[in-house]
N, CA, C and O atoms as CSV, one atom per row, in Angstrom:
chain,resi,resn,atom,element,x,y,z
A,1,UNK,N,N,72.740,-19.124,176.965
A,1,UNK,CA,C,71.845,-18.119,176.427
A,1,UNK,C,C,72.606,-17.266,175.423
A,1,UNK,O,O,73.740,-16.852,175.662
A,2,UNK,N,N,71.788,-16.952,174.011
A,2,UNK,CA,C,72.343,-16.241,173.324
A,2,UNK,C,C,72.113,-14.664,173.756
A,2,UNK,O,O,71.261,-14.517,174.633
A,3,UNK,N,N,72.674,-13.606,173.326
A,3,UNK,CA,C,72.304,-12.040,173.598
A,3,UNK,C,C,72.839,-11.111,172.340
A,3,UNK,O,O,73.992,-11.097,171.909
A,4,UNK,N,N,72.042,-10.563,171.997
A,4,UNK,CA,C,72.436,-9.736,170.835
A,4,UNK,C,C,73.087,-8.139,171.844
A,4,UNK,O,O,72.654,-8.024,172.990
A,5,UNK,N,N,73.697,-7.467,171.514
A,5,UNK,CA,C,75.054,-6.981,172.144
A,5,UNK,C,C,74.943,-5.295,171.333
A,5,UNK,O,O,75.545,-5.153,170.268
A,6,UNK,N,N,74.347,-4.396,171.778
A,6,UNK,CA,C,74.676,-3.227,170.821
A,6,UNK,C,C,75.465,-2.176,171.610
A,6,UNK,O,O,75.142,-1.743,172.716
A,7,UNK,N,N,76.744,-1.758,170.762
A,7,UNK,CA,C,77.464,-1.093,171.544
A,7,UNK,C,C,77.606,0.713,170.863
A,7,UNK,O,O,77.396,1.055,169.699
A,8,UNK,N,N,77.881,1.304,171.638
A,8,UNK,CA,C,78.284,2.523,170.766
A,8,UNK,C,C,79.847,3.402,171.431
A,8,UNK,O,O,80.080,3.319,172.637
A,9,UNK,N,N,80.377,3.843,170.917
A,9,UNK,CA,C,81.371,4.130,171.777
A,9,UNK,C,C,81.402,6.049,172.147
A,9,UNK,O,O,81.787,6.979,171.439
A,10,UNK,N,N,81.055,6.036,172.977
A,10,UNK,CA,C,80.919,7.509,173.582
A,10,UNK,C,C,82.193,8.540,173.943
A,10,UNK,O,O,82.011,9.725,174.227
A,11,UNK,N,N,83.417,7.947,173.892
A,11,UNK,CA,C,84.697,8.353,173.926
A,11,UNK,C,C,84.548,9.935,173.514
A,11,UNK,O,O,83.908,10.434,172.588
A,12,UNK,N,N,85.336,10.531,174.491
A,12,UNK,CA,C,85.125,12.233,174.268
A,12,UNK,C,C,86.006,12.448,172.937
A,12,UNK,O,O,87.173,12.066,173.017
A,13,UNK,N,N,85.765,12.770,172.249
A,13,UNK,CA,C,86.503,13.483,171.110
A,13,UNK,C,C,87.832,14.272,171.004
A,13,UNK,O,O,88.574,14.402,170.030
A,14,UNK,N,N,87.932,14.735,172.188
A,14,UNK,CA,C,89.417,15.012,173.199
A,14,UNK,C,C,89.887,14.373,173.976
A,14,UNK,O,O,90.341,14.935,174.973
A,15,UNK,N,N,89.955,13.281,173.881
A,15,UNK,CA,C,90.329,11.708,174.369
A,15,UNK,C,C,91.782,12.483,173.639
A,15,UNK,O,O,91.600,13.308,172.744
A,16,UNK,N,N,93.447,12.086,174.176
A,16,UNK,CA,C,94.168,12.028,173.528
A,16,UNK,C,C,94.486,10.835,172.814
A,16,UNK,O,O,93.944,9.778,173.135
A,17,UNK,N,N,95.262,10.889,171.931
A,17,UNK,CA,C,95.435,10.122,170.656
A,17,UNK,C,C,96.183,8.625,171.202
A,17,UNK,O,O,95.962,7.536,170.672
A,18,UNK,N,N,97.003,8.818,172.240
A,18,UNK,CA,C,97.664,7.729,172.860
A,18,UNK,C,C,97.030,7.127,174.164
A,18,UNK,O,O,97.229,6.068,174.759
A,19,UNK,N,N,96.305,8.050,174.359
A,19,UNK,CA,C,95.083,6.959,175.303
A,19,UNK,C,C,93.953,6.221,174.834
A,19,UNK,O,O,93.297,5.323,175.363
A,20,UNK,N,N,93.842,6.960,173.400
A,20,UNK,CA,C,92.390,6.258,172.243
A,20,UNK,C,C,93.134,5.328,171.941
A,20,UNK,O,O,92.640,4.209,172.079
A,21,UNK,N,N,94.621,5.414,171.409
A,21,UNK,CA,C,94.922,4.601,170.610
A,21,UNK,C,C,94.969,3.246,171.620
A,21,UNK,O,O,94.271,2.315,171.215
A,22,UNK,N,N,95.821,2.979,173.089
A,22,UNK,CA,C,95.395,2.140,174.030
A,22,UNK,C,C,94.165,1.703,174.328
A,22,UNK,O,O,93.835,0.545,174.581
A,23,UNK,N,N,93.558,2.574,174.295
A,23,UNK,CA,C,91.878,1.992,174.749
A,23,UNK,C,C,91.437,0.614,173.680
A,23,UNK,O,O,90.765,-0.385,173.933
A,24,UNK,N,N,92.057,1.006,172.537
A,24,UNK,CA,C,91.486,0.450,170.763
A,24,UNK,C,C,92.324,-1.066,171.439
A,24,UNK,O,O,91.998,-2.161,171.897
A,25,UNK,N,N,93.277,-0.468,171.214
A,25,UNK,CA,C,94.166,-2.044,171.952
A,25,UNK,C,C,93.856,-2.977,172.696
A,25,UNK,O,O,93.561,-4.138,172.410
A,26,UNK,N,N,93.917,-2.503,173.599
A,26,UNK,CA,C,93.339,-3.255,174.411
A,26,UNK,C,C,91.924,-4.186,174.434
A,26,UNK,O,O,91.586,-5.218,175.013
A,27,UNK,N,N,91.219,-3.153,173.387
A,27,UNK,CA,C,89.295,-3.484,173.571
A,27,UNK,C,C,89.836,-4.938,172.344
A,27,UNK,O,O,89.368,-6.068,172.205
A,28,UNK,N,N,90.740,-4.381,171.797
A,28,UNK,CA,C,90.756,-5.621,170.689
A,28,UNK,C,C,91.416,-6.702,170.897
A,28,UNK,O,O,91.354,-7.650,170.115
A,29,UNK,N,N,92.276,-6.708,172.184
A,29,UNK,CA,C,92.700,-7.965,173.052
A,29,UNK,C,C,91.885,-8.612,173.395
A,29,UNK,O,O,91.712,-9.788,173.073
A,30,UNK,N,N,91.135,-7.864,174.223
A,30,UNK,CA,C,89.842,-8.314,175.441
A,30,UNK,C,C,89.137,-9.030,174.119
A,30,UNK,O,O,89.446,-10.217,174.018
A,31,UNK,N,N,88.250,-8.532,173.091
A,31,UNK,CA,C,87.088,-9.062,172.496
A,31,UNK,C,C,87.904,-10.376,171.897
A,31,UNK,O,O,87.107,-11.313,171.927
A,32,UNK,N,N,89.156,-10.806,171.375
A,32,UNK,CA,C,89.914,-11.625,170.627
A,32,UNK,C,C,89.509,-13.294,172.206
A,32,UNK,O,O,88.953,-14.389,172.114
A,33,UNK,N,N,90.182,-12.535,173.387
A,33,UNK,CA,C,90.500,-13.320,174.967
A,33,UNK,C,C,88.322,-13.863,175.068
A,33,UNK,O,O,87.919,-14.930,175.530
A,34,UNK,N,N,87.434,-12.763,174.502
A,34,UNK,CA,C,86.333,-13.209,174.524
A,34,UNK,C,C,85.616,-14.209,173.655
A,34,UNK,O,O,84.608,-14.856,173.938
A,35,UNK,N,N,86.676,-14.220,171.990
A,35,UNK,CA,C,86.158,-15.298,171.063
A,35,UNK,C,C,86.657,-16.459,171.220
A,35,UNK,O,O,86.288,-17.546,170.775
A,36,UNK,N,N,87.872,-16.061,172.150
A,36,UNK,CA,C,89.079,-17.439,172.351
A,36,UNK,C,C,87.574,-18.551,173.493
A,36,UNK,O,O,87.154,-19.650,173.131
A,37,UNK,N,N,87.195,-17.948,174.544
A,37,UNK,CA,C,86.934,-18.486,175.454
A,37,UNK,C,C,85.313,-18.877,174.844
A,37,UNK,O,O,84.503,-19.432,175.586
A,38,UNK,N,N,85.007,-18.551,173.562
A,38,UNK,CA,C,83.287,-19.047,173.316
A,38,UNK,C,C,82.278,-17.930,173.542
A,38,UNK,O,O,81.075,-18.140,173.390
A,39,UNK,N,N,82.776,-16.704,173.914
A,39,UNK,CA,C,81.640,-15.911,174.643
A,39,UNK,C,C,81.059,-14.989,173.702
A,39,UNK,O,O,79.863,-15.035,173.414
A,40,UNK,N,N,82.100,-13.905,173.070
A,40,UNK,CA,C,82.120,-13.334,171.919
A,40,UNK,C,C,81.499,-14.063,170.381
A,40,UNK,O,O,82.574,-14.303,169.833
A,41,UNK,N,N,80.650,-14.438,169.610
A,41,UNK,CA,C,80.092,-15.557,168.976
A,41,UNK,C,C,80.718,-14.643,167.348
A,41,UNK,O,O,81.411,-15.103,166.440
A,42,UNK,N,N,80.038,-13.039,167.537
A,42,UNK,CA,C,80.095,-12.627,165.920
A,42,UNK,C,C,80.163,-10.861,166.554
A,42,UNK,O,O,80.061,-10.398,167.690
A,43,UNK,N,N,80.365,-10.288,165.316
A,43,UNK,CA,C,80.677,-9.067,165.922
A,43,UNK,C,C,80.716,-8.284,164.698
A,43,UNK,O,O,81.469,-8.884,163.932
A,44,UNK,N,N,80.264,-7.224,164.143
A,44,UNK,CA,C,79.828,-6.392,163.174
A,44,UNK,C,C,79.726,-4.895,163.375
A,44,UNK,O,O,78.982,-4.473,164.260
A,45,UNK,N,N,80.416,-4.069,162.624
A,45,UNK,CA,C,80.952,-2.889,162.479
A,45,UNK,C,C,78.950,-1.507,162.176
A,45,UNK,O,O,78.408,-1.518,161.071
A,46,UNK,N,N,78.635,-1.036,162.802
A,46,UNK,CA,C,77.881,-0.214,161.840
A,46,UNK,C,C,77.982,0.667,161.255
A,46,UNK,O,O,78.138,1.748,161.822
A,47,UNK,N,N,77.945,0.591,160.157
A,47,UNK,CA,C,78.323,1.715,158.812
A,47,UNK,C,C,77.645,3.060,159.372
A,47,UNK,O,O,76.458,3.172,159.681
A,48,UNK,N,N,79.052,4.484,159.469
A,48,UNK,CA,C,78.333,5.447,159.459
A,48,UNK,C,C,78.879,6.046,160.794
A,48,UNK,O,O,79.316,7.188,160.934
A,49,UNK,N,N,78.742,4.702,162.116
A,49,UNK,CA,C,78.877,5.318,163.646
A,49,UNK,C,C,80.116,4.787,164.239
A,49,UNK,O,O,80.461,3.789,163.605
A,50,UNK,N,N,80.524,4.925,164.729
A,50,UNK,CA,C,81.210,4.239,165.894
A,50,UNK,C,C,80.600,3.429,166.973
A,50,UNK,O,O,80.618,3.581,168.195
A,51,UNK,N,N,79.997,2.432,166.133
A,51,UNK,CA,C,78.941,1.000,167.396
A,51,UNK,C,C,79.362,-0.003,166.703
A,51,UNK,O,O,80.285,0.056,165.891
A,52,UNK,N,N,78.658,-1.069,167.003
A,52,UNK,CA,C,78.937,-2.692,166.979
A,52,UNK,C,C,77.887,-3.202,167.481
A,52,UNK,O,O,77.397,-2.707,168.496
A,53,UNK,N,N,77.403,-4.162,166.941
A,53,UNK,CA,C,76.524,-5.058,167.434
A,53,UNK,C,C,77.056,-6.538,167.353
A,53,UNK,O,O,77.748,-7.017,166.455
A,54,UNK,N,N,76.722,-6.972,168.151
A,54,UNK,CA,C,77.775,-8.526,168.579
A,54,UNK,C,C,76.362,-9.222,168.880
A,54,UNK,O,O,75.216,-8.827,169.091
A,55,UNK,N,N,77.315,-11.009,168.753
A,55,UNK,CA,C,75.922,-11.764,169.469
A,55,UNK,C,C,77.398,-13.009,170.134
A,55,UNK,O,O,78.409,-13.676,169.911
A,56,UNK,N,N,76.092,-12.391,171.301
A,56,UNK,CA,C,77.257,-13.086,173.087
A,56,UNK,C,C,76.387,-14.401,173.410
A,56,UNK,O,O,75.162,-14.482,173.310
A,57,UNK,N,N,77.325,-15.470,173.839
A,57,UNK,CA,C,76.770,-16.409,174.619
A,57,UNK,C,C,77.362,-16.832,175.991
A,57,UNK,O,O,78.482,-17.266,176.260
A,58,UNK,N,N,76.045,-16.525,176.959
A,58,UNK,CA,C,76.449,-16.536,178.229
A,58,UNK,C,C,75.694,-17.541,178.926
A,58,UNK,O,O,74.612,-17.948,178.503
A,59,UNK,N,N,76.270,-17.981,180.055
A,59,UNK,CA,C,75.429,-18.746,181.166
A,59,UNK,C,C,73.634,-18.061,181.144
A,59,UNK,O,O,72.475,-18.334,180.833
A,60,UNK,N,N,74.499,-17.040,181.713
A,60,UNK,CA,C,73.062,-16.176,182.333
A,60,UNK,C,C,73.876,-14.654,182.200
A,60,UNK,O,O,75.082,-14.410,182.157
A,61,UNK,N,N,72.489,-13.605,182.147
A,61,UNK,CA,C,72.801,-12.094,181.886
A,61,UNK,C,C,73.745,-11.735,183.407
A,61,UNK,O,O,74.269,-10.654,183.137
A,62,UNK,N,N,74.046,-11.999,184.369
A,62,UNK,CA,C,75.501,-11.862,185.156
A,62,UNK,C,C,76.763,-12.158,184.433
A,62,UNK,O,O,77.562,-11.234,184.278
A,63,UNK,N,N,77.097,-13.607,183.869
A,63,UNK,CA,C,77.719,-13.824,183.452
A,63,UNK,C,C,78.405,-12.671,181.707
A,63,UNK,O,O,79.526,-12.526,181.219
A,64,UNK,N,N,77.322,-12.245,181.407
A,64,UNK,CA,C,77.027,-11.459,180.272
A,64,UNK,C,C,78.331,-10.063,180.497
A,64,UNK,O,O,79.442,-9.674,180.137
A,65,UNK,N,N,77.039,-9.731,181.456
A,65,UNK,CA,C,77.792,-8.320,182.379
A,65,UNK,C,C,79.264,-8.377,182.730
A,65,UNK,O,O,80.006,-7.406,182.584
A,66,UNK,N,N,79.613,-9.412,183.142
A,66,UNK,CA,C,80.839,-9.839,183.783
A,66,UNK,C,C,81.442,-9.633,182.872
A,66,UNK,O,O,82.306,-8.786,183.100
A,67,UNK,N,N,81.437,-10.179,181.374
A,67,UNK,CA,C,82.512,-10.287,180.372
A,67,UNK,C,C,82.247,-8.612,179.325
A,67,UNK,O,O,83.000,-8.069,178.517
A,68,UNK,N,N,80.759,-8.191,179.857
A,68,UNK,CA,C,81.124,-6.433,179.046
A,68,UNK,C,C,81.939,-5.567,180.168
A,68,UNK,O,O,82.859,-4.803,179.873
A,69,UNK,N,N,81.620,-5.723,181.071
A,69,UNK,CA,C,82.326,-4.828,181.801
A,69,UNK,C,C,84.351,-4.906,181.996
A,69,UNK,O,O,85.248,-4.221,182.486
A,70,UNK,N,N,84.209,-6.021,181.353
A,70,UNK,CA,C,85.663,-6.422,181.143
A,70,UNK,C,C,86.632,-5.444,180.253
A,70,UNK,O,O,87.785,-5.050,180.424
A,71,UNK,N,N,85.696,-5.233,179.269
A,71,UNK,CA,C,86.432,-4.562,177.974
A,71,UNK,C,C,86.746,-3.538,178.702
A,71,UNK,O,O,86.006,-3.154,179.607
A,72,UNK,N,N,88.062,-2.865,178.362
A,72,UNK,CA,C,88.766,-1.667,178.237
A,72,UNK,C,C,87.751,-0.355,177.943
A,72,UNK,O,O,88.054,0.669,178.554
A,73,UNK,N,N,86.771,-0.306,177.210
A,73,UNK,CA,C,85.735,0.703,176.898
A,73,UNK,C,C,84.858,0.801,177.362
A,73,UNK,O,O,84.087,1.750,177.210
A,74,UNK,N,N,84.672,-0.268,178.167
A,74,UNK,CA,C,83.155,-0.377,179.415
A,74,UNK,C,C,82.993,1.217,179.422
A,74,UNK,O,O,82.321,1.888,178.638
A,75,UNK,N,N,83.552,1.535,180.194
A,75,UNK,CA,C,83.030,2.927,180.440
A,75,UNK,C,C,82.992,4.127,179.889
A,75,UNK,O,O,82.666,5.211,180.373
A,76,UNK,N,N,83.452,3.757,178.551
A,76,UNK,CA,C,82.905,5.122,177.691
A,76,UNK,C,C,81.548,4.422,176.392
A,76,UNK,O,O,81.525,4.852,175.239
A,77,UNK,N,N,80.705,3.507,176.816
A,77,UNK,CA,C,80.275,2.805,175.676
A,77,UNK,C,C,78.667,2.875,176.454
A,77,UNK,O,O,78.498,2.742,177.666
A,78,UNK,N,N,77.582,3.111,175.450
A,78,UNK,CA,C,76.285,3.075,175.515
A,78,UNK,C,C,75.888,1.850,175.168
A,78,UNK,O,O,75.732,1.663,173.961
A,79,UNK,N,N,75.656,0.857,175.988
A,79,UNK,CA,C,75.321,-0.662,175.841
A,79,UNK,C,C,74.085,-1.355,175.945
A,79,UNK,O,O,73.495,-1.375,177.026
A,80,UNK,N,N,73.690,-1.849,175.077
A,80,UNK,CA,C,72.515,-2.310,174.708
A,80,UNK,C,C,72.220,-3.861,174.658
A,80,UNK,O,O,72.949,-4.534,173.930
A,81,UNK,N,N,71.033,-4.599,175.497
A,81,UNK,CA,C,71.164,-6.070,175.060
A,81,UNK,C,C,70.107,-6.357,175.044
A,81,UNK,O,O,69.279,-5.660,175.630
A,82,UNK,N,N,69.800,-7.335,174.459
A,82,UNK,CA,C,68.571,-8.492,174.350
A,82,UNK,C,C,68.887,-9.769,174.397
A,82,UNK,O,O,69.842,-10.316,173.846
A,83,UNK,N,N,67.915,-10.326,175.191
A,83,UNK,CA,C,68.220,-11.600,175.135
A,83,UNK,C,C,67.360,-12.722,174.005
A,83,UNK,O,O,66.150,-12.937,173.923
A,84,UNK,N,N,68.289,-13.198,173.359
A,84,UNK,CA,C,67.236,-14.239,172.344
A,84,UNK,C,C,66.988,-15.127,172.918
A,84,UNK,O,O,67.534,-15.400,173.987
A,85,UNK,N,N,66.056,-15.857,172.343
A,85,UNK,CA,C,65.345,-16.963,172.404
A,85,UNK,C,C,64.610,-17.604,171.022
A,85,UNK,O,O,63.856,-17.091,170.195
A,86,UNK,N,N,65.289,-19.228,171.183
A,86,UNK,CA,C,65.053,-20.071,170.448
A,86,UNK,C,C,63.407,-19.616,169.368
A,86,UNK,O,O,62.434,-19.190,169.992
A,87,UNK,N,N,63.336,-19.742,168.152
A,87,UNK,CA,C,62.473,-19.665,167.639
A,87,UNK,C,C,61.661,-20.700,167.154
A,87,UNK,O,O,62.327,-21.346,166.345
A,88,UNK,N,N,60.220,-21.283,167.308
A,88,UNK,CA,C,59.971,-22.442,166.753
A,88,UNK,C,C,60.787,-23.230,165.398
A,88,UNK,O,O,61.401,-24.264,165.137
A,89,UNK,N,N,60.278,-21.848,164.712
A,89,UNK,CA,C,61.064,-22.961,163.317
A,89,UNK,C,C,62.371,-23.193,163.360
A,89,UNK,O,O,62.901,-23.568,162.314
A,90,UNK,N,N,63.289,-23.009,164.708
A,90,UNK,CA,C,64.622,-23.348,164.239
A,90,UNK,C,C,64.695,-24.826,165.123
A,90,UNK,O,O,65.625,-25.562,165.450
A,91,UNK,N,N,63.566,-24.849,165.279
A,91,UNK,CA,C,63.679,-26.707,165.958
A,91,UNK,C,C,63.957,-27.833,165.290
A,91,UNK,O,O,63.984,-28.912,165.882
């Protein structure tokens, strides 16, 4: 299953600079360990905010969960998904 992926990052603004800067690290390990393995598909910056919108391919929305909650930012991030589905004309 494909899933379109919207993220925003909620990080307090008094986050110190060497725990942001780790958090960044890390999230950019994890998402790299997520394109390595097929799951992570595409991933796009939005002009303006601090979000991302990605498109994930998972078994099933567990499997989904499993690999957001992975990232390093899980828990400072407002997460958003949909699940796609095949469109006639792309048959």
């Amino acid at each position: 299953m494909e899933f379109l992926v919207r993220t925003e990052n909620l990080l307090p603004a008094d986050t110190p600079d060497d725990v942001r800067e780790s958090l960044r690290a890390g999230e950019r390990a994890r998402a790299q360990e997520l394109r390595d393995a097929g799951v992570l598909k595409r991933l796009w910056r939005v002009p303006g905010r601090n979000a991302t919108v990605g498109l994930y391919e998972a078994a099933d929305p567990a499997e989904l969960h499993d690999a957001l909650v992975s990232l390093p930012m899980w828990k400072h991030m407002d997460v958003r998904v949909e699940a796609l589905a095949t469109h006639p004309q792309e048959r």
